[in-house]
C-alpha positions as CSV (number, residue, x, y, z in Angstrom):
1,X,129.3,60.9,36.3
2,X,128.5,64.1,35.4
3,X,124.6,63.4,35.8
4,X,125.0,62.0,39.2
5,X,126.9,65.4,40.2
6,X,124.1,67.3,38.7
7,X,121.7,65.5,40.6
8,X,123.7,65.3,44.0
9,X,123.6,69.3,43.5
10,X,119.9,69.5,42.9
11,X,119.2,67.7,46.0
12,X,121.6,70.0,48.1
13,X,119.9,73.0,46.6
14,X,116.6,71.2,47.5
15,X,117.4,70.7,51.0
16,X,119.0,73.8,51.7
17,X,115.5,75.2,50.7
18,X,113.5,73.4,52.5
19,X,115.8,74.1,55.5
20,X,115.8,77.7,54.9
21,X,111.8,77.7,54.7
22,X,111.8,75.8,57.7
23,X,113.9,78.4,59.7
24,X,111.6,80.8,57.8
25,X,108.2,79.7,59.5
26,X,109.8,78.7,62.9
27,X,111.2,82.8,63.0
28,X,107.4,83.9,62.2
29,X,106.5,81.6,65.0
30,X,109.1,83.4,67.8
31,X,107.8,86.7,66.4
32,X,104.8,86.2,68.5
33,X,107.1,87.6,71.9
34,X,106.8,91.1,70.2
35,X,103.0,90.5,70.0
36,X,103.1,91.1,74.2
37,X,105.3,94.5,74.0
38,X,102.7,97.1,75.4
39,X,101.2,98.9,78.6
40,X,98.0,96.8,79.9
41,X,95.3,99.0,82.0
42,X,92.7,95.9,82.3
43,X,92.0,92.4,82.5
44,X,94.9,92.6,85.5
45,X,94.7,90.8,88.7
46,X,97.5,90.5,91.3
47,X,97.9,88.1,94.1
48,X,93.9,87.0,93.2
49,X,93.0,90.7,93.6
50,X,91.5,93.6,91.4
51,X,93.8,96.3,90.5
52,X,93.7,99.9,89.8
53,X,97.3,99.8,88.6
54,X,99.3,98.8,85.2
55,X,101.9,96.5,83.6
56,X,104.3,97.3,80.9
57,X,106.3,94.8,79.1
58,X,109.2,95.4,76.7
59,X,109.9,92.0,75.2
60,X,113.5,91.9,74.0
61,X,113.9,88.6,73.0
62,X,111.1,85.4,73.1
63,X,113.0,84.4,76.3
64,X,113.6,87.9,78.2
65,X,111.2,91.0,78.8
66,X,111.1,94.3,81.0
67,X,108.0,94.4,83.5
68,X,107.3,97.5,84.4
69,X,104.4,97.5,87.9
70,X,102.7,100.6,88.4
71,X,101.1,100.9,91.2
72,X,100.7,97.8,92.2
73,X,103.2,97.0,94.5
74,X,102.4,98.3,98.6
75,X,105.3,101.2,98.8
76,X,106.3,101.6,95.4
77,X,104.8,103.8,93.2
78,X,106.4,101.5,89.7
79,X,108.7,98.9,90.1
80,X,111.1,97.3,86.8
81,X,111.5,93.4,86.3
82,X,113.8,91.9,84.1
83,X,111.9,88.6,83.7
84,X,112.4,85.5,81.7
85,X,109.8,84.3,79.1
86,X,108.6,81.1,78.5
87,X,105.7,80.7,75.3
88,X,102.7,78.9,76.7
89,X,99.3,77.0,75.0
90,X,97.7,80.2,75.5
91,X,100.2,83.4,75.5
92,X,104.0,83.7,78.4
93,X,104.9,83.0,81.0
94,X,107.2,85.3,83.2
95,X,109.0,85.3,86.1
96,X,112.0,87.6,87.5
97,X,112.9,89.5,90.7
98,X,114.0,93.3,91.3
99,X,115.5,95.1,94.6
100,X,112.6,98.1,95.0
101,X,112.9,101.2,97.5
102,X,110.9,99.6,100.7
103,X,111.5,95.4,99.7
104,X,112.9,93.0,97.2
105,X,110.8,91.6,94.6
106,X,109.7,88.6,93.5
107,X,107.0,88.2,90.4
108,X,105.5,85.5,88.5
109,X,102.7,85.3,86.5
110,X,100.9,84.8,82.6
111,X,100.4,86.8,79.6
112,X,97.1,86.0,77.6
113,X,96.3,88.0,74.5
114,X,93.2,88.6,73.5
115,X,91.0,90.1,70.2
116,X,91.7,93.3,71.5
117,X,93.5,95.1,74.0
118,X,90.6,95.1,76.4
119,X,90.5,91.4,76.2
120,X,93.8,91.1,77.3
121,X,94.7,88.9,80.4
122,X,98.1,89.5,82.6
123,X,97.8,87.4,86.3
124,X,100.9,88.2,88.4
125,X,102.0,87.5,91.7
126,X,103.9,89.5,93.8
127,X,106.1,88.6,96.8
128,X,107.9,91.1,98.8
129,X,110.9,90.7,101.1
130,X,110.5,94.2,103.1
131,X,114.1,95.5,104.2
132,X,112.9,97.8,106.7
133,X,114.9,97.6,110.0
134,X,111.4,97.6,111.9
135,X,110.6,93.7,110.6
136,X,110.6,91.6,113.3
137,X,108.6,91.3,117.1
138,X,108.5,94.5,119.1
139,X,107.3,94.6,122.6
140,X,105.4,97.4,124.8
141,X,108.3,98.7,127.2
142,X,107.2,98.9,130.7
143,X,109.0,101.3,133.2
144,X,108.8,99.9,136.8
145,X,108.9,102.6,139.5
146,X,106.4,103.6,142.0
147,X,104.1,102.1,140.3
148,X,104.3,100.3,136.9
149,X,103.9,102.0,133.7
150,X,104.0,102.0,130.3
151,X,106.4,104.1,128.0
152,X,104.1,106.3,126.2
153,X,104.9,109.4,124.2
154,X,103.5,112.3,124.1
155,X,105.0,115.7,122.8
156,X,102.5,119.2,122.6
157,X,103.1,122.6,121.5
158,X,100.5,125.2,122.2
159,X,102.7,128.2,122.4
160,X,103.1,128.1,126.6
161,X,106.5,126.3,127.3
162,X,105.3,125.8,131.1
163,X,101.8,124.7,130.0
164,X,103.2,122.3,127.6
165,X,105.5,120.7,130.5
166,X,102.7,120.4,132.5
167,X,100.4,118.8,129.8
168,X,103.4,116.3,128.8
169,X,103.6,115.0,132.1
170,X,99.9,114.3,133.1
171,X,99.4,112.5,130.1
172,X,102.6,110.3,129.7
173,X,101.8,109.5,133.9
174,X,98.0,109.1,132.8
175,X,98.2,106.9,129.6
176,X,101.1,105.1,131.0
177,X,99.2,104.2,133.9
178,X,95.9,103.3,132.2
179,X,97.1,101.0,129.9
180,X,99.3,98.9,132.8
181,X,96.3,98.4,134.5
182,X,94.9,96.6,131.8
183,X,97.5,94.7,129.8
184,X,100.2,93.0,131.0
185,X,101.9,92.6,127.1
186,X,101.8,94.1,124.3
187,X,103.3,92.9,121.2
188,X,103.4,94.4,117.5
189,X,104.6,91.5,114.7
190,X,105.9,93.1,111.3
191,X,106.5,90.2,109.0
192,X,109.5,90.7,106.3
193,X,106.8,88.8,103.6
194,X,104.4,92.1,104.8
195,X,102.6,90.7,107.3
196,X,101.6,92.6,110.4
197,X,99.5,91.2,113.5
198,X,99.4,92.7,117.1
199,X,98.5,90.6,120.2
200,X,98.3,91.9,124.2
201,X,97.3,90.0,127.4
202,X,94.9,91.1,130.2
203,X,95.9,91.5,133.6
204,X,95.3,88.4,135.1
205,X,94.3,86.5,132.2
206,X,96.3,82.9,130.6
207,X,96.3,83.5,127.1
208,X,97.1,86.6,124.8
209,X,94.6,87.7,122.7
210,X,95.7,88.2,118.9
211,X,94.7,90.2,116.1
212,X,93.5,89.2,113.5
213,X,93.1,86.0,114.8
214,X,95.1,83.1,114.2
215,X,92.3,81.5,112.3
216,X,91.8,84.5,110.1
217,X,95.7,85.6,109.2
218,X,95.8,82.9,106.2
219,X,92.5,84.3,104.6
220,X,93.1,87.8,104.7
221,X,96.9,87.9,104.3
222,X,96.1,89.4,100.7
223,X,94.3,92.2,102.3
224,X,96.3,93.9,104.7
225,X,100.4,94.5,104.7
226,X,102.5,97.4,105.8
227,X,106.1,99.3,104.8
228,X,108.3,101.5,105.8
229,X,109.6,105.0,104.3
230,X,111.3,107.6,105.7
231,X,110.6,107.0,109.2
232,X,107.0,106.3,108.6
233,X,105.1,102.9,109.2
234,X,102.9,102.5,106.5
235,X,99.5,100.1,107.6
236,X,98.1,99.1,104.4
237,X,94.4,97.3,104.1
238,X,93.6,96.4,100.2
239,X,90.7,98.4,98.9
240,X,89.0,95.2,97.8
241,X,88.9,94.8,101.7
242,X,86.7,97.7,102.5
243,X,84.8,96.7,99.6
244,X,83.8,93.7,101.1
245,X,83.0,95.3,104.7
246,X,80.9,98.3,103.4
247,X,78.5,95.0,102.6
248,X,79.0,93.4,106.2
249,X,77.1,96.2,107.9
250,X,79.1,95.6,110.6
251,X,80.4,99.3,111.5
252,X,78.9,101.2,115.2
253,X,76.1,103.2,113.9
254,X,77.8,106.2,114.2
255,X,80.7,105.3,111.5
256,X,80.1,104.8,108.5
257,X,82.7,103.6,105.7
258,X,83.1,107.2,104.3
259,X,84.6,108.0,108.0
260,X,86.9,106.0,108.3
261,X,88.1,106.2,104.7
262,X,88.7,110.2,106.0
263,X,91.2,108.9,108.4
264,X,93.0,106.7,105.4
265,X,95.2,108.0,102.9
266,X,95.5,106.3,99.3
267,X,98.5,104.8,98.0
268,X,98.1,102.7,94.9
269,X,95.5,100.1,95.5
270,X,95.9,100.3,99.0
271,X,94.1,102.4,101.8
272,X,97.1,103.6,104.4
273,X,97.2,105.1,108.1
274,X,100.6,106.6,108.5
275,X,102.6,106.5,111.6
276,X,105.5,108.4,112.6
277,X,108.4,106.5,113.3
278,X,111.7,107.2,115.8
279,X,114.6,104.9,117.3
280,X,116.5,106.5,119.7
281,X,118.7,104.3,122.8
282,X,117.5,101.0,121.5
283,X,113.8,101.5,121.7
284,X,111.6,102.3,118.8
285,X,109.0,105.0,119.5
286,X,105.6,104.8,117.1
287,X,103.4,107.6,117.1
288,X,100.4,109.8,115.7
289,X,100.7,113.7,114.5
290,X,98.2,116.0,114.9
291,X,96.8,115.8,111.5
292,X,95.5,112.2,112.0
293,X,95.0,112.4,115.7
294,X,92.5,115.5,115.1
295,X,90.4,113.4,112.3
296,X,90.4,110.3,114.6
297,X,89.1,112.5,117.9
298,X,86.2,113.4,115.3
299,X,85.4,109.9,114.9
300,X,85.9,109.0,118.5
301,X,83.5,111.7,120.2
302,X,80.1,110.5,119.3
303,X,81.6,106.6,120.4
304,X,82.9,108.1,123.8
305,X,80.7,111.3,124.3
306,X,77.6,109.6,126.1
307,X,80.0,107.5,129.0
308,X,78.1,109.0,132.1
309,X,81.2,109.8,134.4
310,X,82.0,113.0,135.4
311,X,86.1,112.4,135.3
312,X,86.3,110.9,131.9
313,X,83.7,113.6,130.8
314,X,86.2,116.4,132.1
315,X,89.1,114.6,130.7
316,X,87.4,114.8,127.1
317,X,86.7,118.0,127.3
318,X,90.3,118.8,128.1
319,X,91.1,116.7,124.9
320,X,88.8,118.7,122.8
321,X,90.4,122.0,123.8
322,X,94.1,120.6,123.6
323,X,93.2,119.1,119.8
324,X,91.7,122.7,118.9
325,X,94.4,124.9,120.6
326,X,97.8,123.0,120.0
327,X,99.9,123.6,117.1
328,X,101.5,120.7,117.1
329,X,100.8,117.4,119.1
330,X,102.2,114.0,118.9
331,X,100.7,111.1,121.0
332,X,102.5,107.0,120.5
333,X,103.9,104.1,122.7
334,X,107.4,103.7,123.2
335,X,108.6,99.9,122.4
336,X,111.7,97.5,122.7
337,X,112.9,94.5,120.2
């Protein structure tokens, strides 16, 4: 009896060390989450595109991490993830969602690790939900009177109160009047996902024209988005974009890609053109300061300076004094949901 309990004992002691060895080697194996715990400045793509930005994960657990985007996400200068891990054949996999400043968050992607930190691999992708109040369809508002116009915007300071009256209203009749001889719509489309497309239709023609075109929206969704921050409309284009159309030789031969990057300002990976936002009565007014109307008269000129009409020539060089005299001068289109 007493050699059967001595027995019975070894084999409990036996198998509570192999159990305990067991637990050992599957802890080492979970002990690979801390492995990931780091900043990573390479090897990064997001959405299928190249990035100047970085990650930083804090893994807590094997199953939960921090993801910290820096510079990678259109608005937001860094943006925090509590994300969920999952251990794959060849590293994680993440996913989690965060509210940001300009949109809502949604992020996904794999962790590879490799021989060195260089080597390392981190693919995310990124869908935004913008919360801006300016998502949605917004349509060129048309003033009917003696003749039909459009609502433009236009606001000058050169220092001569009576001047600048003047001024404001020969160009809100002018521009208002030029563009409803042309178009009979115009439409601007901000998508909540950060989409943006704008269409308009010609006087007398069936069909609206849209753009980018239909066709060409899928492809180069990745490329071009837009936000909204402090009353300012944020266009975005990629930089991989102008990458690819420095190589299309495609530009006017008097603009080259180093112009129109001086009309651009950078934010992140992204090449912006800000515009000024106001809503005032129901109608959303979007329009251009001085500062970016001045650098994109410099690029217009040689474009516009060889039309052989005496009006438009006169009305140029009206331009070219107001730009040079004015203080301040704001120029937009005044538009209805």
């Amino acid at each position: 009896m007493k050699k059967s309990l001595i027995y019975l004992f070894s084999l409990l002691c036996m198998l509570t060390l192999v159990t305990s060895c067991s637990d050992d080697e599957k802890g080492g194996t979970d002990d690979a989450w801390k492995e990931i715990s780091k900043e990573y400045t390479s090897g990064i793509t997001a959405n299928g595109l190249s990035t100047s930005g970085t990650v930083n994960v804090n893994a807590a657990s094997a199953d939960k991490a921090t993801i910290i985007l820096n510079n990678m996400v259109a608005g937001e200068s860094s943006v925090s993830v509590d994300a969920t891990l999952k251990k794959t054949d060849t590293g994680y996999a993440f996913e989690g969602e965060s509210t940001a400043t300009t949109c809502n968050v949604k992020v996904s992607g794999t962790i590879e690790l490799g021989a060195n930190d260089k080597e390392d691999k981190v693919n995310i992708s990124i869908n935004r939900t913008l919360t801006s109040a300016l998502a949605g369809t917004m349509d060129l508002n048309f003033i009917s009177g003696e003749s039909l116009m459009a609502q433009t915007y236009f606001e000058i300071n050169t220092g001569n109160t009576e001047q600048d009256a003047i001024l404001k209203g020969m160009a809100t009749s002018f521009l208002g009047q030029l563009i409803a001889q042309q178009v009979e719509s115009v439409s601007v489309k901000l998508g909540e996902e950060g989409t943006f497309s704008f269409s308009f239709k010609k006087v007398g023609a069936s069909e609206e024209t849209v753009m980018p075109p239909a066709k060409l929206q899928e492809m180069i969704k990745s490329y071009l988005t837009w936000y909204e921050k402090e009353n300012v409309l944020y266009l975005a284009v990629h930089k991989d974009a102008l990458t690819i159309l420095s190589g299309l030789n495609i530009l006017p031969e008097n603009i080259d890609l180093e112009t129109i990057l001086g009309l651009l300002t950078v934010e992140g990976d992204y090449y912006t053109i800000p515009l000024q936002v106001k809503e005032e009565d129901g109608l959303t007014t979007i329009y251009l300061n001085k500062d970016i109307l001045v650098k994109a008269w410099e690029v217009a000129k040689p474009l516009v300076g060889n039309i052989q009409d005496e009006t438009i020539q006169s009305i140029l060089a009206m331009v070219d004094q107001v730009m040079a005299s004015a203080k301040e001068i704001e120029v937009g289109l005044v538009f209805k949901k």
